[in-house]
C-alpha positions in Angstrom: 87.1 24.4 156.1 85.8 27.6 157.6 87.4 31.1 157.1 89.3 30.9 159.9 90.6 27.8 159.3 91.8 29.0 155.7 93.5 32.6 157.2 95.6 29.9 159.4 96.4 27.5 156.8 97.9 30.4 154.5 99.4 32.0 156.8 100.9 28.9 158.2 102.5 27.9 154.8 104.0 31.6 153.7 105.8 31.9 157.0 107.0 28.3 156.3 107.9 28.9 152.4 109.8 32.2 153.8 111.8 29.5 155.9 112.3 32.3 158.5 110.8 34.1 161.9 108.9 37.2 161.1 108.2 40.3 163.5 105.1 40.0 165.4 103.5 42.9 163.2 104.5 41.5 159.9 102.8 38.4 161.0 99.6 40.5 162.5 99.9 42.6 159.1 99.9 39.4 157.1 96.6 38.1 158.8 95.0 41.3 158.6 95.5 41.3 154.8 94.2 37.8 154.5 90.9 38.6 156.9 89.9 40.5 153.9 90.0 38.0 151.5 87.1 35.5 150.8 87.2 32.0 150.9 87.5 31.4 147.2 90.7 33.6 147.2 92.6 31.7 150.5 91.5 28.1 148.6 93.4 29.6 145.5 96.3 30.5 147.3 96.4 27.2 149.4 96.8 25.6 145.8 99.4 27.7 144.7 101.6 27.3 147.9 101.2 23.6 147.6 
């Protein structure tokens, strides 16, 4: 899975545990925070959203 692919997935799944619409610049806040994590951190997060 690339980066990318990772930023999506995690940011996919906490706006879906928060089981509600967030503002466009939480959500652009939210990716910005997880563009500067690596891809060991995003795997580790995946896991413990699962």
């Amino acid at each position: 899975m690339t980066h990318q692919e990772l930023i999506d997935q995690v940011s996919a799944n906490l706006f879906r545990e928060a089981r509600k619409i967030e503002s466009r610049k939480s959500w652009l806040a939210m990716r910005n925070y997880l563009e500067q994590l690596d891809s060991e951190q995003l795997k580790m997060m995946l896991k413990e959203l699962a």
